[in-house]
C-alpha positions, 0 to 999 in steps of 0.5 A, a space after each residue: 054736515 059740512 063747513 059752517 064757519 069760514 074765519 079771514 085772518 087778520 084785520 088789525 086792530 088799530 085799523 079795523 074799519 079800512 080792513 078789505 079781504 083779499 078774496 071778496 066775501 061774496 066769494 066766500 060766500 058762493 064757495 060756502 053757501 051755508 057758512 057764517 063768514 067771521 074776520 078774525 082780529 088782531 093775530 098774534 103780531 098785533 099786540 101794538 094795535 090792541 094795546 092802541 085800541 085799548 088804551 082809554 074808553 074812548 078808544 075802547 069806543 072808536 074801536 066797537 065803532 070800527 068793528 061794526 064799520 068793519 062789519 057793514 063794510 064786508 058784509 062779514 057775520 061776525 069777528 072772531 075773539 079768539 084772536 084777541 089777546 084779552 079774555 073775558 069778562 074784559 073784552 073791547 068786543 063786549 062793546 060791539 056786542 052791546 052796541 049791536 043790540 
């Protein structure tokens, strides 16, 4: 079957949108042509930032805002929630997903 996920670490969460890999998605990509490239957020060192992203809903939105930056600037398919320290139903990327809708 092969490897259909390849998952970048980490992008911190109070500065998602400036997030460049160190190796280019384009890479990536040649490397694992049928794979979904995804960037995982936050880590677990980066309660400080989630907390920052997470504060009013206004940050709540800057932050769906910089995912989605994140997202057209990399070119990446998605981000990973298992990194972030929150579980459903509350999630600040249940806003990225409705704003890309």
């Amino acid at each position: 079957m092969g490897i259909d996920h390849v998952v970048l670490a980490f992008a911190q969460a109070n500065n998602t949108a400036a997030f460049q890999p160190k190796v280019p998605i384009s890479t990536i990509r040649s490397e694992f042509p049928n794979a979904k490239v995804m960037i995982a957020l936050g880590g677990w060192g980066d309660t400080v930032g989630f907390t920052e992203a997470t504060r009013t809903d206004a940050s709540i939105a800057k932050f769906a805002d910089d995912v989605n930056a994140l997202l057209e600037n990399t070119g990446a398919d998605g981000v990973g929630e298992s990194c972030l320290p929150y579980s459903v139903p509350f999630s600040p990327l249940n806003h990225v997903t409705e704003l890309r809708k």
